[in-house]
matplotlib code that plots the C-alpha trace (Angstrom):
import matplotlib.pyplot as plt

x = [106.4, 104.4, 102.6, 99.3, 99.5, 99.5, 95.9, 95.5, 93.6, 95.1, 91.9, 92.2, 91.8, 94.8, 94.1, 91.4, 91.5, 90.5, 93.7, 93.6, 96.5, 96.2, 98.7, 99.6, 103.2, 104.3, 101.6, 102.0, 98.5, 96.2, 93.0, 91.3, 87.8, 88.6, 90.4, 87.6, 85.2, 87.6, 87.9, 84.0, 83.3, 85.9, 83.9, 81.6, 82.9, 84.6, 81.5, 79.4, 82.4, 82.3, 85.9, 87.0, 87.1, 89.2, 90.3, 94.1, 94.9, 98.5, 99.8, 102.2, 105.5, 107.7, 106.7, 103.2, 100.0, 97.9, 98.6, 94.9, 92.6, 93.3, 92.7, 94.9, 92.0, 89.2, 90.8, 90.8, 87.1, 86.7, 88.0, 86.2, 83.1, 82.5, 79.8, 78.9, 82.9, 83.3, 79.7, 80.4, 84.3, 83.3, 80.0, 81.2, 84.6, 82.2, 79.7, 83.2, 84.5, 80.8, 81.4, 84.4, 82.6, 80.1, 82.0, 81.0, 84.3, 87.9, 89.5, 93.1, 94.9, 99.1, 99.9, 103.4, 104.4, 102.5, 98.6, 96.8, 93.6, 91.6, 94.1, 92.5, 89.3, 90.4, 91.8, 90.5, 86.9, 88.3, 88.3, 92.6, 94.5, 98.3, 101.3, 104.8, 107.6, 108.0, 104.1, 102.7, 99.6, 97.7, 94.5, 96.1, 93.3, 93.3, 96.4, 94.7, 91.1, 89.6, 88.4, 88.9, 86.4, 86.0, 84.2, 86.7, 84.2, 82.9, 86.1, 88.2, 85.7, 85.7, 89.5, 90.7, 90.4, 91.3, 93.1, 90.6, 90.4, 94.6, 95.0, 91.9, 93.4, 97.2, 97.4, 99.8, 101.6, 101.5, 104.5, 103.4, 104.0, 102.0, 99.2, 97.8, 98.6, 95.9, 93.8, 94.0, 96.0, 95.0, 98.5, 101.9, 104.2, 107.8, 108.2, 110.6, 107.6, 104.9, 105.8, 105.4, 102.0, 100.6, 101.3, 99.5, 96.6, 96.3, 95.3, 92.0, 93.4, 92.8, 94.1, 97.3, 97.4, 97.3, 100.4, 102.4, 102.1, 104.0, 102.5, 103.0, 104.3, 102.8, 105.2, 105.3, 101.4, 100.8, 103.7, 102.0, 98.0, 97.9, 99.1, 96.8, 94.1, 94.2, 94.8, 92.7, 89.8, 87.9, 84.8, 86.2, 89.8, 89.9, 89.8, 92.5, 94.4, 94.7, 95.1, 98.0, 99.3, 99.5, 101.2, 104.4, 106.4, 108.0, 105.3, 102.4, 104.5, 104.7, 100.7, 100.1, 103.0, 100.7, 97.2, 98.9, 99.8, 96.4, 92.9, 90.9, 88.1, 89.0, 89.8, 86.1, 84.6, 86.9, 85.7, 82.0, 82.1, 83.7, 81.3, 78.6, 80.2, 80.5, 76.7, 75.7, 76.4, 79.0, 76.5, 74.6, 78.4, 79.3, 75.6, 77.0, 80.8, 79.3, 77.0, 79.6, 82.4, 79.6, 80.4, 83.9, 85.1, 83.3, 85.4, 88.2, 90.4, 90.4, 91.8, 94.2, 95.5, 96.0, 97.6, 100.3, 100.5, 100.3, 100.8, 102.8, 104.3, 105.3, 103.5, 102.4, 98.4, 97.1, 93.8, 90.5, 89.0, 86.8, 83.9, 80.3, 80.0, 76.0, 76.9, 79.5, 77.0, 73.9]
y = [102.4, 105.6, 107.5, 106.8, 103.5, 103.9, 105.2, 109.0, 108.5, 105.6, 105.2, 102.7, 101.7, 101.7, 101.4, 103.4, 105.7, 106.3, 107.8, 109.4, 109.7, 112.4, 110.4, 112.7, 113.6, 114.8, 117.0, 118.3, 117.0, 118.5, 117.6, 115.6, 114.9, 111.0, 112.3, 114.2, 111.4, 109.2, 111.7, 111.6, 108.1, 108.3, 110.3, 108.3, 104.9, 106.4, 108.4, 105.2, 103.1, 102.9, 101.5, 104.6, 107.2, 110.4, 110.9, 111.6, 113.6, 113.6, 114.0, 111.5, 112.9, 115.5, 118.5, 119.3, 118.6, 119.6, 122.4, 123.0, 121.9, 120.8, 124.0, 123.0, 120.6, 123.3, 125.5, 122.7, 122.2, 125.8, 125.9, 122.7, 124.5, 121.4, 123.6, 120.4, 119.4, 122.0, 122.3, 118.7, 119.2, 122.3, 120.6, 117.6, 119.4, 121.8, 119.0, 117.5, 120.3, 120.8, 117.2, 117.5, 120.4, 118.3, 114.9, 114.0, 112.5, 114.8, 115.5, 115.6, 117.8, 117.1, 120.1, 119.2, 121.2, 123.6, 124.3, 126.2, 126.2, 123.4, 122.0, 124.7, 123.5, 119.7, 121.0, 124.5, 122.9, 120.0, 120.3, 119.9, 121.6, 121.1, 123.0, 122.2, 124.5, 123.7, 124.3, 126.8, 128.0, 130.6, 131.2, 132.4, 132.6, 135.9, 135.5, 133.1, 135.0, 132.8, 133.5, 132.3, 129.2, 125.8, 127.4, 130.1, 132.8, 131.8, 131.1, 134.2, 136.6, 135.4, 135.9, 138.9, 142.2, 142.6, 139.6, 137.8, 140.6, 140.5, 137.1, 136.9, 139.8, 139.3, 135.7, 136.1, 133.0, 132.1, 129.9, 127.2, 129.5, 132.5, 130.5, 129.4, 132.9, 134.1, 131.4, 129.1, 126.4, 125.5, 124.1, 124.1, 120.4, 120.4, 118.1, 115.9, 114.8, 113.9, 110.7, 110.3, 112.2, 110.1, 106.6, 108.5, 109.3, 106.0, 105.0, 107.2, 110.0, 113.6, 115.0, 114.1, 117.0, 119.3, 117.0, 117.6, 120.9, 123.3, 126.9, 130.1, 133.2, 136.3, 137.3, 138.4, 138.5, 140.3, 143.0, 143.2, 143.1, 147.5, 147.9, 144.8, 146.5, 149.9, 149.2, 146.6, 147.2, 149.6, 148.2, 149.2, 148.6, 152.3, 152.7, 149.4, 150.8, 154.4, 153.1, 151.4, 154.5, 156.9, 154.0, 155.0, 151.5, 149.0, 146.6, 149.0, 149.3, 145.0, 144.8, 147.7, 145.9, 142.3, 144.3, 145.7, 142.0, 140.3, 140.2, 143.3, 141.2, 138.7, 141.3, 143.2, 139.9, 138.7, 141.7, 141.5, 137.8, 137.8, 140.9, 138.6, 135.7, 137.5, 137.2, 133.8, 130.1, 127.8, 125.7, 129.5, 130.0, 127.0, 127.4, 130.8, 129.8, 127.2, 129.7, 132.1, 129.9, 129.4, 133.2, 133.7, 130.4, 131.8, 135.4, 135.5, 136.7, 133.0, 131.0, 133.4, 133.6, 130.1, 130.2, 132.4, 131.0, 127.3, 126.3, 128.8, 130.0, 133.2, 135.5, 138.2, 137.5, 140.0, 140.8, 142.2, 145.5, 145.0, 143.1, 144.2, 143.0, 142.3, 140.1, 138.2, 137.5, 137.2]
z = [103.2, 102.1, 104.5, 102.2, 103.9, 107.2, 108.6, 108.9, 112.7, 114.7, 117.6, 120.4, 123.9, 126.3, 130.0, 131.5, 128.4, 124.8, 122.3, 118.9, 117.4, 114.0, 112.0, 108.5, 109.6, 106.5, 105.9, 109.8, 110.5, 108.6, 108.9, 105.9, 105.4, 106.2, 109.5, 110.6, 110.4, 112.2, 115.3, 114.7, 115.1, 118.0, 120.5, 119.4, 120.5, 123.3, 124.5, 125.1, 126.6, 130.2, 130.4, 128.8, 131.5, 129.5, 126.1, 124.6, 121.5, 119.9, 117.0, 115.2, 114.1, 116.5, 114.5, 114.7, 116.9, 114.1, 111.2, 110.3, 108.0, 104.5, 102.6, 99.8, 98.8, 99.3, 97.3, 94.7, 95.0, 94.8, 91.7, 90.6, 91.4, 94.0, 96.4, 97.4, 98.5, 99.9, 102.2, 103.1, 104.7, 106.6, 108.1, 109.5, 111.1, 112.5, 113.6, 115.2, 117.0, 118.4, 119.5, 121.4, 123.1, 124.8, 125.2, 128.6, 129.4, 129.6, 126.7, 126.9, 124.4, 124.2, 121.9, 121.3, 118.1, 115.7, 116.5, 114.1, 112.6, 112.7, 115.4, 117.8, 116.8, 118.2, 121.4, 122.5, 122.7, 125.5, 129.2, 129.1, 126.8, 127.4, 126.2, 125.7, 125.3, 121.2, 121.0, 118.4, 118.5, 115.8, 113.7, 110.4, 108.2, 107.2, 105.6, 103.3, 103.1, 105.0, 108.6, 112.7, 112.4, 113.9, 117.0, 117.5, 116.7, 120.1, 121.9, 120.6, 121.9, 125.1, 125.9, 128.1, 126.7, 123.1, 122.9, 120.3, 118.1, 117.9, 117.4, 114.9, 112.6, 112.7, 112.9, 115.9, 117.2, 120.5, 122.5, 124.5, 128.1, 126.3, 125.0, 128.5, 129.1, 127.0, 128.1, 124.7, 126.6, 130.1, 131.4, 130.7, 131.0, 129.3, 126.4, 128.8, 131.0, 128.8, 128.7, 132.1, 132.0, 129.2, 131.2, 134.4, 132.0, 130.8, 134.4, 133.9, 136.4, 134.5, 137.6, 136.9, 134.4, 137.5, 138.8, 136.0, 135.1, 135.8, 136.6, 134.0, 135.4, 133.6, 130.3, 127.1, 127.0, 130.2, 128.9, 125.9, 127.2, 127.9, 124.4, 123.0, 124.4, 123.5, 119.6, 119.1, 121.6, 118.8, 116.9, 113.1, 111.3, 110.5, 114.7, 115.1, 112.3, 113.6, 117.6, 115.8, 114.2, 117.5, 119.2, 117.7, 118.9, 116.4, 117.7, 116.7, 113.3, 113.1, 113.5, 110.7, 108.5, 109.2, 108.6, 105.4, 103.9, 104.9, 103.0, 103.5, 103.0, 105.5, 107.9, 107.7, 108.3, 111.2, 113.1, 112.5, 112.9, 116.2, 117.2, 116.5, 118.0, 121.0, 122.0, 120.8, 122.2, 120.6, 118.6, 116.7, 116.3, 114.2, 112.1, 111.4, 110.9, 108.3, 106.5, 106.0, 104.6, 101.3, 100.6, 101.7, 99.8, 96.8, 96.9, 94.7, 97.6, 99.3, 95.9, 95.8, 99.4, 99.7, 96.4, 97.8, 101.2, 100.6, 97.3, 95.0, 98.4, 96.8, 99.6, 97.2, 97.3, 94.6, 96.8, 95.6, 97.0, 100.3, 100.0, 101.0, 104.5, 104.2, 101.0, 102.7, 106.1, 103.2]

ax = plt.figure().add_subplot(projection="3d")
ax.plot(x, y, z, "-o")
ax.set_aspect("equal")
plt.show()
């Protein structure tokens, strides 16, 4: 049977808890407009049932928790000149992730696979946020000119040191073990025992998370903080860039190669926005998340990049020169 059959968000009841189940295996998950409003009218239904005393999140397939958001399709609309399209898919994920963010119940992330994107957005914004070893965690976009969104100009800010700023401009991805290291994840439980987890949560326990999980010993991120910090601590990509360049390691030389490849656009308006993002509440975030993507999906740059990335898949974006930051912001 084609996948166009089955229903893209699979909500229901089991035991003492509410599940969602993002259900678009072959296209790893990414997040249509129909998905979005079924996770919507989820936290809705689940929000007012008493019976339902925590809520899961999967995602169907082996492969991926969630890739993102469907950007192939906003490119499309972007080229359409579909303002409307494209205003409507941003504002109701946004609205979404905002939702998650004050559920008043526990919401239960099982990030089993890759996370990225708009996948952050349904699970970095929950009270539980768990990790397997075959987890993947990243915010890409400026390798497609796009920029950290769904909420993560609050949350990215807000990591230790200068970890936001790395993981906003390079795209790095994180392992399962190294993204509750930097604090994106909240615990750690090998892929063998989530079954096992899942039937306790069922019961309406969430602190059976704490049972299962198993604790994270500092690695590659802690190794890696000092240098994090020191290059990518500055206020301006000329500072990053030349932090970079006195580092002398073949690290410092993999973060210039990645800064070199990604949209200078993109890049000038990561920083500012996460600068901004810095001092303001998750809700002035989105409102300013949303605002921007009417500019930033109207450069050139962002047709292109996801051109390259996603749909010709030749990597060779042909970027324009850096945008005026005040025209981008408006």
């Amino acid at each position: 049977m084609a996948e166009t059959a089955e229903p893209s968000i699979v909500a229901r009841r089991e035991g003492a808890a509410g599940t969602i189940l993002m259900n678009r295996p072959r296209a790893l998950n990414a997040l249509d407009l129909g998905m979005i409003e079924g996770i919507a009218a989820a936290l809705r239904d689940f929000g007012d049932a008493k019976a339902v005393r925590l809520v899961i999140l999967e995602g169907a397939g082996g492969r991926a928790f969630c890739a993102g958001g469907d950007v192939r399709r906003m490119r499309e609309l972007v080229l359409a000149d579909d303002a409307a399209g494209v205003e409507a898919f941003f504002a109701a994920e946004y609205a979404m992730n905002l939702g998650i963010a004050e559920f008043p119940k526990p919401w239960i992330s099982l990030v089993d696979g890759v996370c990225m994107g708009g996948g952050i957005g349904v699970s970095v914004h929950g009270s539980h946020r768990i990790v397997t070893e075959h987890a993947l965690l990243a915010m890409p976009e400026t390798a497609i000119a796009l920029f950290p969104d769904v909420g993560t100009s609050f949350v990215l800010p807000r990591l230790p040191g200068a970890l936001g700023n790395w993981l906003a401009l390079t795209g790095a991805r994180l392992k399962g073990a190294e993204a509750v290291e930097a604090g994106l994840a909240t615990h750690f439980v090998p892929r063998e025992t989530l079954p096992a987890l899942r039937a306790a949560l069922l019961e309406g326990d969430a602190a059976a998370v704490a049972r299962f999980a198993q604790p994270v010993p500092p690695g590659a991120i802690a190794a890696q903080r000092p240098a994090i910090d020191r290059c990518f601590g500055h206020a301006t990509l000329p500072a990053i860039r030349a932090a970079l360049a006195a580092e002398g390691t073949e690290w410092a030389a993999a973060q210039l190669a990645i800064l070199d490849r990604v949209s200078p656009t993109s890049m000038a308006v990561t920083l500012e926005l996460l600068r901004r993002g810095a001092t303001m509440d998750l809700a002035t975030c989105l409102r300013m998340e949303l605002a921007l993507t009417r500019t930033v999906t109207r450069h050139p740059d962002f047709a292109e990049g996801v051109r390259a990335v996603l749909v010709d898949k030749d990597n060779a974006p042909r970027w324009a020169p850096q945008a005026d930051l005040a025209t981008m912001f408006g």
